[in-house]
C-alpha positions as CSV (number, residue, x, y, z in Angstrom):
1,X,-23.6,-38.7,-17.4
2,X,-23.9,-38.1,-21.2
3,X,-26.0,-34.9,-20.5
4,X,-23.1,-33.3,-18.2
5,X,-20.7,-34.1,-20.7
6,X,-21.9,-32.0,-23.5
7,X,-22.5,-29.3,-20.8
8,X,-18.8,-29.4,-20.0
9,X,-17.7,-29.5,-23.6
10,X,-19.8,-26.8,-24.6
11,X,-18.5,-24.7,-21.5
12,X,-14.9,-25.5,-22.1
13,X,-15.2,-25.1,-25.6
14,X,-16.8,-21.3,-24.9
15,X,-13.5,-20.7,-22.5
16,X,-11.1,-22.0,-24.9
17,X,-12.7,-19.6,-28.3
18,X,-12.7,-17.0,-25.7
19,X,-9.2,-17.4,-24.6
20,X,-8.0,-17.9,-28.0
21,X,-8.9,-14.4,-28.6
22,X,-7.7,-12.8,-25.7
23,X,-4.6,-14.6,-26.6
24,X,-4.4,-12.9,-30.4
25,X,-5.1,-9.3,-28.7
26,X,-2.6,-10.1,-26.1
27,X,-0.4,-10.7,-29.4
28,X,-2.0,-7.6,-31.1
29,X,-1.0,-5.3,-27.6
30,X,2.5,-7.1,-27.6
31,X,3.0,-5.6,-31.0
32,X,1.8,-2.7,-30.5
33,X,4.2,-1.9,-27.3
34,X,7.2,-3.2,-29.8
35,X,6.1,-0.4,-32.2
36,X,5.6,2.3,-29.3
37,X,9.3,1.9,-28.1
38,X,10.6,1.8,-31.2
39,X,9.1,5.3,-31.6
40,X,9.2,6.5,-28.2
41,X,9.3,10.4,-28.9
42,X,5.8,10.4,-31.2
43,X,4.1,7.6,-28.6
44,X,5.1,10.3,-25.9
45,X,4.0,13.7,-28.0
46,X,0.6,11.6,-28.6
47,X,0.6,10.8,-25.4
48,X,1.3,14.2,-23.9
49,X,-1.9,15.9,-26.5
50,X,-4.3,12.6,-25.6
51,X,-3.7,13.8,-21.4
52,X,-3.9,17.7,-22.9
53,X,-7.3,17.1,-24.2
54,X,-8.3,14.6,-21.0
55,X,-7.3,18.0,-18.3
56,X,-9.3,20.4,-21.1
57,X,-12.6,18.1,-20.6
58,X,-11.8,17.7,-16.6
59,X,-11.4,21.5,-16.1
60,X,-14.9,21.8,-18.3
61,X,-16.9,19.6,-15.8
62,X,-14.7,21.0,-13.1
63,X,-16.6,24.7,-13.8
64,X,-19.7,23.1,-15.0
65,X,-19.6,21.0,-11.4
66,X,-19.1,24.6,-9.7
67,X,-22.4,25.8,-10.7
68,X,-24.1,23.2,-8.7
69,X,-22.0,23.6,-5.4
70,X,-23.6,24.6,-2.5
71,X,-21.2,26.9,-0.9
72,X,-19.4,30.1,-2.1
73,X,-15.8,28.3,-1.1
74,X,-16.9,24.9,-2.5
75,X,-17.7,27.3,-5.7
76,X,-14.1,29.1,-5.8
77,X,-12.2,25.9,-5.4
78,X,-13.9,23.8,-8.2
79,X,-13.3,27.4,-10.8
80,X,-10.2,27.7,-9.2
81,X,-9.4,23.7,-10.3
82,X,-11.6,23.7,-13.2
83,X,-8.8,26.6,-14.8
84,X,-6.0,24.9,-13.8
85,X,-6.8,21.7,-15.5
86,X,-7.9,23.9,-18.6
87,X,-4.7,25.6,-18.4
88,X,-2.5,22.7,-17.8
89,X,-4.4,20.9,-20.4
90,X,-4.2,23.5,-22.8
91,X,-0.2,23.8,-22.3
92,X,-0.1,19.9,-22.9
93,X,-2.6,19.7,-25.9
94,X,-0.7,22.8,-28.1
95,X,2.7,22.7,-26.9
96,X,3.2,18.6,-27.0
97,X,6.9,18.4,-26.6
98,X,7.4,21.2,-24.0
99,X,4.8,19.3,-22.2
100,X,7.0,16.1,-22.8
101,X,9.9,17.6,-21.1
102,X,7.9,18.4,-18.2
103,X,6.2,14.8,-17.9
104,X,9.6,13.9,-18.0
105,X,10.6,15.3,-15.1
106,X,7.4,14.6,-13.0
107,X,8.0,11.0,-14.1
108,X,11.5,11.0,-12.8
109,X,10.8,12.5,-9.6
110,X,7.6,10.1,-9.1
111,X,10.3,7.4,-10.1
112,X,12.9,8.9,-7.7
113,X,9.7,8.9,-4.9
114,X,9.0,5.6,-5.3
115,X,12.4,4.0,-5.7
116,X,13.7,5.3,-2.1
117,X,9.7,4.3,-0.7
118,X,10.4,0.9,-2.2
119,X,14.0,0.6,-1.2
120,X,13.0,1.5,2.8
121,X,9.7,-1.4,2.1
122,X,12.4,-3.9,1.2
123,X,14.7,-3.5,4.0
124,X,12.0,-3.8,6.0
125,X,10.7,-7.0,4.5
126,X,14.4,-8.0,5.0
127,X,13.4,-11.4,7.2
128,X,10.9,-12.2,5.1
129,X,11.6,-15.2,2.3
130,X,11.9,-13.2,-1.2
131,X,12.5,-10.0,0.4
132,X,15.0,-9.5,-2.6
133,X,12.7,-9.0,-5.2
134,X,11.3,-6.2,-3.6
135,X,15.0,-4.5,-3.3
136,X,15.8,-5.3,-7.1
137,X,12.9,-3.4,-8.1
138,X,13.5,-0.2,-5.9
139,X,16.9,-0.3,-7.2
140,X,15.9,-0.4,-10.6
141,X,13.4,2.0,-10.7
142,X,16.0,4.2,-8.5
143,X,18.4,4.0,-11.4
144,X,16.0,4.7,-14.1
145,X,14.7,7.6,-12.7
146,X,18.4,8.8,-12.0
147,X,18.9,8.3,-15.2
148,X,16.0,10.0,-16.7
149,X,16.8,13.2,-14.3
150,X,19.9,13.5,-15.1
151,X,20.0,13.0,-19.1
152,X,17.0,15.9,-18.7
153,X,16.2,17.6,-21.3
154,X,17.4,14.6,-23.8
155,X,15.9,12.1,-21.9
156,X,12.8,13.5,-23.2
157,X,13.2,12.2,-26.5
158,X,13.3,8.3,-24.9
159,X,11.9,8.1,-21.9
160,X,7.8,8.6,-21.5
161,X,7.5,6.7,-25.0
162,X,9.9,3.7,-24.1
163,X,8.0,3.5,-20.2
164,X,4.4,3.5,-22.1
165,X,5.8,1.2,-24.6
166,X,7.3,-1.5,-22.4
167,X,3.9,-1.1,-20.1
168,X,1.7,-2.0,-23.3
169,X,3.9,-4.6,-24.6
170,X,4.0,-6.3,-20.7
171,X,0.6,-6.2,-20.7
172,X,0.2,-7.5,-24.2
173,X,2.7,-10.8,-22.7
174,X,0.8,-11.0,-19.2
175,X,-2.5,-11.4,-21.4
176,X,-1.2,-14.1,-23.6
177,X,0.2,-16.2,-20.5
178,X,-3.0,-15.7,-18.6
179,X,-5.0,-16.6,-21.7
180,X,-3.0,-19.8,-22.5
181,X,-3.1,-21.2,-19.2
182,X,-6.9,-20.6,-19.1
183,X,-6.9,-22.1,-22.8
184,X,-4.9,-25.6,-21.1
185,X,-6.5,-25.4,-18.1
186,X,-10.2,-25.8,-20.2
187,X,-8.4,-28.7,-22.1
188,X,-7.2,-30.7,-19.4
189,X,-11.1,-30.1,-17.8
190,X,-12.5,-31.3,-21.2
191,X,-9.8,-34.8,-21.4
192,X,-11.0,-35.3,-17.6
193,X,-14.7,-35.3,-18.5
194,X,-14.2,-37.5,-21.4
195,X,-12.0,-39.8,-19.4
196,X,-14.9,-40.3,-16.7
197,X,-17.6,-40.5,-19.6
């Protein structure tokens, strides 16, 4: 029994190092989504350029990708995609905060789309025990993306870098809950082993 005890402690001492990291980078991430909505206009200009140059390199394959297609429509449609990814990319990469105010907008209608698609899902899941989650969340996305459409232009200025912000400090939280409960569960594993040893 001796032998599977030092196997257990070494495993559940591996999963607890382990999750003590992921629990400092969940801290690391948390920080890092504080500083991103505290600065919400540069963490969306950087984000806006980082997506530019992402579209530049995906209209490049795109037209490399069109020499190797086998048909003469297949061949139009990936030039045809290939310069408007460059082009989009380009407009996004060199002109960040024009290409804030129009993420902006295609954020608040994809918001506005997915509000009313959530607000039908949850009347629909009426019966069904929690159904009310599901209706809080389509009316709060509803009213953020009303509100992001219409403060537009000046919700520019707050609202990509505050979204991307809150979505990397949430992560950075989920990480360190998932992390700690790995990091007890391990411990209560290694108490139970010693107990029966």
């Amino acid at each position: 029994m001796k032998g599977g005890f030092v196997a257990t402690q070494g495993v559940t001492s591996d999963i607890k190092k382990r999750a003590t990291w992921s629990i400092v980078m969940g801290i690391l991430t948390a920080v890092l989504g504080v500083f991103l909505i505290l600065y919400p206009l540069a963490t969306a200009a950087i984000t806006t350029v980082l997506l530019g140059w992402v579209l530049i390199f995906v209209g490049i394959a795109e037209l490399v990708f069109a020499l190797h297609s086998q048909t003469v429509g297949n061949f139009f449609l990936k030039v045809l995609l290939g310069v408007l990814y460059g082009i989009v990319g380009i407009a996004l990469a060199f002109f960040p905060f024009e290409g804030v105010a129009a993420l902006t907008v295609f954020v608040g209608t994809f918001l506005l789309i997915y509000g009313g698609v959530a607000l039908v899902a949850a009347f629909r899941l009426r019966p069904v025990e929690g159904w009310g989650w599901f209706l809080v969340d389509a009316l709060a996305t509803l009213a953020v993306a009303v509100l992001i459409l219409a403060k537009w232009p000046s919700s520019s200025i707050w609202a990509l870098g505050t979204l991307i912000g809150v979505a990397v400090l949430m992560s950075g939280i989920s990480r360190i809950m998932i992390a700690g409960k790995i990091r007890r569960g391990a411990g209560q594993v290694d108490s139970t082993v010693r107990r029966a040893a």
